[in-house]
N, C-alpha and C positions, 0 to 999 in steps of 0.2 A: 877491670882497669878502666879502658878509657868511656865502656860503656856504663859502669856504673856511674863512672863520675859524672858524666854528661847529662844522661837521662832521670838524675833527680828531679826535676825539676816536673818532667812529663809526668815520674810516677806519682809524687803529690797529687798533682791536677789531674793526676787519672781515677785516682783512690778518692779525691772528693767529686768528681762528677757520680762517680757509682753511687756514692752514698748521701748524694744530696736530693735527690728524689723521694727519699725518704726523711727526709731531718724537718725535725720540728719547726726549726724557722721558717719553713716555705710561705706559714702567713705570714711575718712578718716583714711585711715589705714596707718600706719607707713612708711619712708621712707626707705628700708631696701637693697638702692643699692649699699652703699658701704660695705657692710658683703658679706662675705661668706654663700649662703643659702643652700648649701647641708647638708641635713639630717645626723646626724651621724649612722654608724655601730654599732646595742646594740647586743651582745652576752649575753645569757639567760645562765645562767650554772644551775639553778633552779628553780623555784616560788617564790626563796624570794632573790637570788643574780642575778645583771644584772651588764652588764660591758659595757663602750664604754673608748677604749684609759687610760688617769686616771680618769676616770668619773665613777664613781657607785651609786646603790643603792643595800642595801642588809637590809634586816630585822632579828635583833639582838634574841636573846633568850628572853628580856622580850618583843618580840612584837612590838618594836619601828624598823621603817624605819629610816634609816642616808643612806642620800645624799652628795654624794659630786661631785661637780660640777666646771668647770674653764672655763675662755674665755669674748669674748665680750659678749655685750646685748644679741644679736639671738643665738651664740653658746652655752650660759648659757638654753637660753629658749629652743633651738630645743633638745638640749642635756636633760634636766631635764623632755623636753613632752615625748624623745623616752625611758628615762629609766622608766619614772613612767607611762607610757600609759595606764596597765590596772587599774588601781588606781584611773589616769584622769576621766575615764570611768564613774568608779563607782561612785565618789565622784559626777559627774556630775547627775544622776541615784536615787543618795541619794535628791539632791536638787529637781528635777524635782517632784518628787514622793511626797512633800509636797504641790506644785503650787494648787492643785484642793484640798485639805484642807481648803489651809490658802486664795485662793481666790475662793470662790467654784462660785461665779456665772459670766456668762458673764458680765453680768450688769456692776458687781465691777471691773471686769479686764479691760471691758472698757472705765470707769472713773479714774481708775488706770492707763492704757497705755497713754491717753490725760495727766494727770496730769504728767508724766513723761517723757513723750517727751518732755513737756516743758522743765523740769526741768531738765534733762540731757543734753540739748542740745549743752553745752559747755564744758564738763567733759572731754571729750578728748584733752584740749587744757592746761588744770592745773595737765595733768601728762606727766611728763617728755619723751624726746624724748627715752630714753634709757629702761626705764621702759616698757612705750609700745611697745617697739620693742623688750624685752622680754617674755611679755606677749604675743604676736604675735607666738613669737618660738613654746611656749608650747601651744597656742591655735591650732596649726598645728594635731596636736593629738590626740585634745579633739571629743567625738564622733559626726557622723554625724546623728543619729540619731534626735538632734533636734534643728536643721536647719532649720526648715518650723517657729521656733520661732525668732531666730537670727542667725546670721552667727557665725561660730565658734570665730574670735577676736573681736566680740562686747560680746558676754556671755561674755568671759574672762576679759575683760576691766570692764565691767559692774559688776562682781562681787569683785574687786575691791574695789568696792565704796559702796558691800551691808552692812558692819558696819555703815557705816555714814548714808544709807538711811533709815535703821530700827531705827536705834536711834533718828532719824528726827521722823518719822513716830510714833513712839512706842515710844514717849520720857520718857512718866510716867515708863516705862517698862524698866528701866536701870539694866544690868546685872548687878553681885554683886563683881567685881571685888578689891581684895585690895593687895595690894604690900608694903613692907617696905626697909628702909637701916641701915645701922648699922657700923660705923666706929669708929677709935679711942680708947677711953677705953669703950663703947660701943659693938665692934667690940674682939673676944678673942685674935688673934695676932695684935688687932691694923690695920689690915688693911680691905678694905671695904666690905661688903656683903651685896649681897641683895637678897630677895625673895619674889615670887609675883604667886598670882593663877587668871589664866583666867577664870573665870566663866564666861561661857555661855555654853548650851547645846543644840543642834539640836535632835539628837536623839542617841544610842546609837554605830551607825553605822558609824556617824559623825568622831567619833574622835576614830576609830578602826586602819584605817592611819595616825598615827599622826608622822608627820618627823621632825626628825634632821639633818636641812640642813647646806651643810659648804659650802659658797661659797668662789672661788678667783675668784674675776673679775678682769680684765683688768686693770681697772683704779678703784683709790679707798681701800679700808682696804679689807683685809682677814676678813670676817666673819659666823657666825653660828645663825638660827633661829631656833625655833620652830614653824611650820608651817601644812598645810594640804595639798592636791594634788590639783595642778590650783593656789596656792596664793604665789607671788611673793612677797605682802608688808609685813611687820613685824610687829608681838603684841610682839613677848618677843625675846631678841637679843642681842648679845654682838660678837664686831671686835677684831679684834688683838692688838688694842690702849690698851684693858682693855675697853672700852665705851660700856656701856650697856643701854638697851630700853624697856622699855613695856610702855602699855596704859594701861587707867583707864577711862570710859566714866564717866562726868559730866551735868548736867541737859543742856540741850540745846534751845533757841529759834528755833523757823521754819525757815531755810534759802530760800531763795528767787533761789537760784540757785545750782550744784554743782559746787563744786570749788576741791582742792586737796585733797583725801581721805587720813586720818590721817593716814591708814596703811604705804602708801604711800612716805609721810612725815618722819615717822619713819625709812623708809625704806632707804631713803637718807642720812639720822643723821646717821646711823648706817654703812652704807659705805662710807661718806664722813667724819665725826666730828671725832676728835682722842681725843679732850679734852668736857667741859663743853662750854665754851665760841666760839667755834666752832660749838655747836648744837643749840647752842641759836641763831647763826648769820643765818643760815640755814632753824630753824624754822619759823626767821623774814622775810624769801623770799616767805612762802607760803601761801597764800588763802585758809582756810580750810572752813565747811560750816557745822562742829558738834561742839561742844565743848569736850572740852578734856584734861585729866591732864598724861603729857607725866613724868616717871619719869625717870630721866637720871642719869648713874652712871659713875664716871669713875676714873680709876687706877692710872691716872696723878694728878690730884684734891684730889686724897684717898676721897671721899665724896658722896652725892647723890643730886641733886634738881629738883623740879617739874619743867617744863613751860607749863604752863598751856594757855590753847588756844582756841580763838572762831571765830566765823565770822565777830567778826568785835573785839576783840582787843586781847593781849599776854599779862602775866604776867608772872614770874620768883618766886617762891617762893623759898629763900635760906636762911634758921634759923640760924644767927652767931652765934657763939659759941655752934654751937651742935653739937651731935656725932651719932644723928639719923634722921629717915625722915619715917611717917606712911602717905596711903594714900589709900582710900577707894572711894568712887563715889562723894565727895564735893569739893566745892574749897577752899583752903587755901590762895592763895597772895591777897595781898592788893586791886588788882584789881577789884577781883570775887567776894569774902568771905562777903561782906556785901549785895551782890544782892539780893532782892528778891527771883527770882528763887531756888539761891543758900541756902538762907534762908531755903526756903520751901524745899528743898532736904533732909535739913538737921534734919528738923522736922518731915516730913513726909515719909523718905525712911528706909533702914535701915543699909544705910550706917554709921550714925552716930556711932549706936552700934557695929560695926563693927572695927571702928575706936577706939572706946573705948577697945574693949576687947583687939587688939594690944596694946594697949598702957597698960594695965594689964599683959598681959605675955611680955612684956617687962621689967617690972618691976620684974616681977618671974625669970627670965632669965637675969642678968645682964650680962653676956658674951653672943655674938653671934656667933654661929659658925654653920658649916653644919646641923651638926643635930639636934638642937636644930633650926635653922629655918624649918627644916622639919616638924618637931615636931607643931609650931605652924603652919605652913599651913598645918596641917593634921588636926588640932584642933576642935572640933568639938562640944564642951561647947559653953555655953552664959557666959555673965559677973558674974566672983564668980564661977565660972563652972556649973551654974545651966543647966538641960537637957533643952535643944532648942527642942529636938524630931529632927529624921534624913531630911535631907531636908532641913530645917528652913533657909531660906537667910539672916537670923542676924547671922548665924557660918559662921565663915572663913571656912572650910570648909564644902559646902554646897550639897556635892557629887555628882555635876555635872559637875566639871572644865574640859573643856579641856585638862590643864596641871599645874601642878604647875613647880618651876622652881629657881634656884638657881645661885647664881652668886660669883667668889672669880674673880674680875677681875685682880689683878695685879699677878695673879698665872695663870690668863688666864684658868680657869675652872668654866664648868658648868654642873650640873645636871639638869637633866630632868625625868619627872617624867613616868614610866610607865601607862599603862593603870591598873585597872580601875582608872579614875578621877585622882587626886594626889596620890594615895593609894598605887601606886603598886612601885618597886623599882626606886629610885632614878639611875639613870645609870649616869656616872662621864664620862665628854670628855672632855680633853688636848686641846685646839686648840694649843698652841705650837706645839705639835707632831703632828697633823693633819695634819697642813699645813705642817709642816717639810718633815714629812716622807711619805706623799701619793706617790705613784708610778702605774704607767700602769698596765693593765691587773692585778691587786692584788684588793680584795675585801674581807677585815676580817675588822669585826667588830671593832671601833672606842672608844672604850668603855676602861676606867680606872677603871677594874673590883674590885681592889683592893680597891676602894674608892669610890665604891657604896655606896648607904645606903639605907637598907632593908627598904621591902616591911613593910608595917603598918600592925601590927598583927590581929586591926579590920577585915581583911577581913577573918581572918579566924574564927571570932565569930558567934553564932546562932542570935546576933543585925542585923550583915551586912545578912545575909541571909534572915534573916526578911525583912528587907529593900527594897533588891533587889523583894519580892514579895509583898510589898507593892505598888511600883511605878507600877508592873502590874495591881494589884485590883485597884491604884487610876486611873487611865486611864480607866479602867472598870464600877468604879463608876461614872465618868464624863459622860460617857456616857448613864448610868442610869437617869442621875439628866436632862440629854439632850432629850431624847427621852420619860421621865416621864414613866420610866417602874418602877413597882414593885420590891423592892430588898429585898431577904431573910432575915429576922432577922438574921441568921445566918452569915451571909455574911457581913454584917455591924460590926456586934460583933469580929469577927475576922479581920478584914479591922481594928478594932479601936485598939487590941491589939499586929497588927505587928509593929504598931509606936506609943504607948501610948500617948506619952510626945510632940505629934506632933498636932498642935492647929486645924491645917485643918481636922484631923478624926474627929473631932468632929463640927466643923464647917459645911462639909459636910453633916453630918450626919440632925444636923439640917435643913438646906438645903431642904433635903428631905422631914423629918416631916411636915415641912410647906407646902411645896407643896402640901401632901397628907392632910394637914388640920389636924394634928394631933399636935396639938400645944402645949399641956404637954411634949412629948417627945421634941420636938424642942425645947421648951423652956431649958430644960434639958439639952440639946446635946453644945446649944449655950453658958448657962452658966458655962459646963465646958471648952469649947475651951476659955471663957475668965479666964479660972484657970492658964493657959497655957502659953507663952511667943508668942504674936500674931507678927508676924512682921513687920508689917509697922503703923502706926497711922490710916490712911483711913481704913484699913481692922478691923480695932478695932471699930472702927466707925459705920462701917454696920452691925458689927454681933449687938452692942447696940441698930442700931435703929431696928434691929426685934426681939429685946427684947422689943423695945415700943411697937411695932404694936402686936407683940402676949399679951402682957399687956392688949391693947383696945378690940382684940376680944374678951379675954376671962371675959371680966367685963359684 
């Protein structure tokens, strides 16, 4: 359940650090003669303000790092390794620290390194010259500490591609991402918005650095991501065209090879495309090897559409005459939408319901504006607003996102969401003024304080407090249910009443009984978690069938 879905992302980037100490690319490192390679000068005025030239980082009051950054390929990268180095560090520290978890035995890591040697073996040739020679910059910084696994520009290259390779790998296991747009009468002044939450969650540490990067490259659009320390490609992202990007993973086939990792992808749409028809010519250039539904907005078009994309074909989904666009982990264009795969996604994930409940508070909400997309990605009902219990991956808000994230592209602003998850303040950035007004040696915060929008008052509830010790005890109890130790009735009993309404207390619970042969209770445990809103179809499935088998033993 929630740990598969969560931890894709680790096991990619775990399965390609193993296997990249070996992989044939390791010569092939970028050609970076005609740059400039000197390091830049970073002045430290604090712990959370660093300066080189007009190049900063500083960490704002709600906690969020903004980057900004100018120059070629390597000037962007050596510039952004030497401001955020201790970051690099740890971010690095954070991933490493899961490998003997999530691959705990030699065995596996070494039919893991063979299966990706293969399979890596040409990944360095479907990402662009410019990109790896950025990644190159900032890999200059990253620590050496673990070096004896790969060199420091193959971890960075390689991590790259760990979206695509956990979603390969972990396909059943699709984060719960969904994103919408809203324009027209749709839209409250008519013009477009959009908002979208990245779920996935590594651990809590993960997304403690979460940066708002501005970049001006050389060549190509002024633009802004939200990103982590070490990731050059883009999940959520809007240029100075008004052109905005996120992703949304979709069921994928096993690809035979790597080809261009969608971050990647995105990341080129997002400095190259100014319009629609521009990101679609763009995306027709590239080899990808997950499937994926990119949604793309932009300020010239006033609109939104998917292009949805796999390893072997592209589709466009653009609804005439509409003033909106929802989109959750299925496919919609013509292309996709009848596949099997896509089928079964749709019946057995819980994106469907996902999709549904936007399209209900869309209906509740007939104007869309800032805060009321807040509002619905902070959401945290089922359809009818019935309680999901906290957690539950059928809520848009599933309080593990990364970020959630907001878009007014022809105003050229975006919010971004503090920490914790999408919860905490919306913080408002101008790129207008950004780019306008950056200048040398100055480093104040970026931020359009006046048109922030508060923090969700949930977090100051005794639910969110509950919650937050819930995910401790469920991690506690996993590891009861793992190692078959005895667990207090008491510990259960309160385990079950810090997230009532939440199916897995009681699922696990059952779990347990059975183990210990206590089949009345189990029986009990299991047929209240089916009172519950179960989230996926399969997971509904197995708690029934150990309601047959507790049936047979007990007759």
């Amino acid at each position: 359940m929630k740990n598969r879905i969560t931890y894709y992302f680790i096991i990619g980037f775990t399965g390609l650090l193993v296997s990249c100490g070996t992989s044939k690319s390791k010569n092939n490192l970028p050609d970076i003669s005609s740059y400039n390679a000197a390091k830049p000068i970073v002045i430290k005025r604090s712990d959370s303000v660093f300066i080189s030239g007009k190049n900063s980082l500083l960490k704002n009051k709600q906690g969020l790092w903004e980057l900004y950054v100018e120059g070629d390929p390597l000037e962007i990268g050596l510039t952004t390794g030497a401001l955020s180095d201790s970051l690099l560090k740890k971010q690095e520290q954070i991933f490493f620290s899961k490998i003997t978890d999530l691959v705990p035995s030699k065995f596996q890591q070494n039919l893991l390194r063979h299966f990706l040697k293969w399979f890596n073996r040409k990944l360095y040739t479907n990402v662009p010259a410019e990109y790896q020679t950025e990644i190159y910059g900032i890999s200059q910084y990253t620590s050496h500490d673990f070096d004896n696994i790969a060199p420091q520009y193959q971890r960075g290259l390689y991590l790259h591609a760990a979206h695509d390779i956990g979603h390969a790998l972990q396909d059943l296991a699709l984060v719960g991402c969904s994103s919408f747009a809203a324009w027209n009468e749709k839209s409250e002044d008519g013009n477009l918005i959009l908002g979208r939450n990245l779920d996935f969650y590594v651990n809590d540490a993960f997304a403690e650095n979460k940066i708002a990067a501005f970049i001006n490259p050389k060549e190509g659009h002024k633009f802004m991501m939200v990103t982590w320390p070490g990731m050059i490609g883009t999940v959520s992202g809007m240029n100075m065209e008004g052109l905005t990007v996120t992703i949304n993973a979709g069921k994928s086939e096993m690809p035979m090879s790597a080809k261009t990792p969608i971050s990647i992808l995105t990341r080129e749409i997002l400095q190259y495309a100014q319009n629609i028809d521009e990101a679609i010519l763009i995306a027709k250039k590239r080899k990808v090897f997950v499937s994926e539904s990119i949604m793309v907005g932009s300020a010239h078009d006033n609109k939104a559409v998917l292009i949805e994309v796999s390893p072997k074909k592209m589709d466009v989904y653009d609804v005439p005459n509409s003033d909106q666009l929802l989109c959750s982990n299925h496919f919609q264009s013509a292309a996709f939408k009848n596949e099997e795969k896509n089928q079964s996604q749709i019946a057995n994930s819980h994106s469907k319901y996902r999709f549904d409940r936007m399209q209900e508070l869309f209906i509740e909400n007939p104007k869309i504006n800032p805060k009321i997309a807040s509002e619905i990605l902070r959401n945290k009902e089922g359809l009818k607003d019935i309680p999901l219990g906290y957690g539950n991956e059928k809520a848009l808000n599933q309080l593990l996102a990364h970020h959630g994230i907001i878009f007014k592209p022809k105003e050229k602003l975006v919010w971004v969401s503090a920490n914790p998850y999408q919860l905490g303040e919306f913080v408002c950035y101008n790129l207008g003024s950004i780019f306008r007004e950056k200048k040398s040696n100055v480093a104040i915060s970026f931020e359009e304080e006046n048109l922030n929008i508060a923090k969700d008052p949930f977090l100051e509830t005794s639910a969110f407090q509950n919650y937050k010790k819930f995910k401790i005890q469920n991690h506690q109890f996993d590891l009861y249910l793992k190692n078959k130790e005895n667990i207090p009735a008491e510990f259960i009993q309160h385990y079950q009443y810090l997230n009532p309404d939440y199916w897995v207390v009681y699922y696990k619970a059952g779990l347990y009984f059975y183990q210990k042969k206590e089949f009345l209770q189990a029986r009990a445990n299991f047929e209240k978690s089916l009172t519950k809103e179960i989230t996926t179809a399969p997971e509904k499935a197995a708690i029934e069938k150990y309601l047959k088998k507790i049936k047979r033993k007990l007759q």
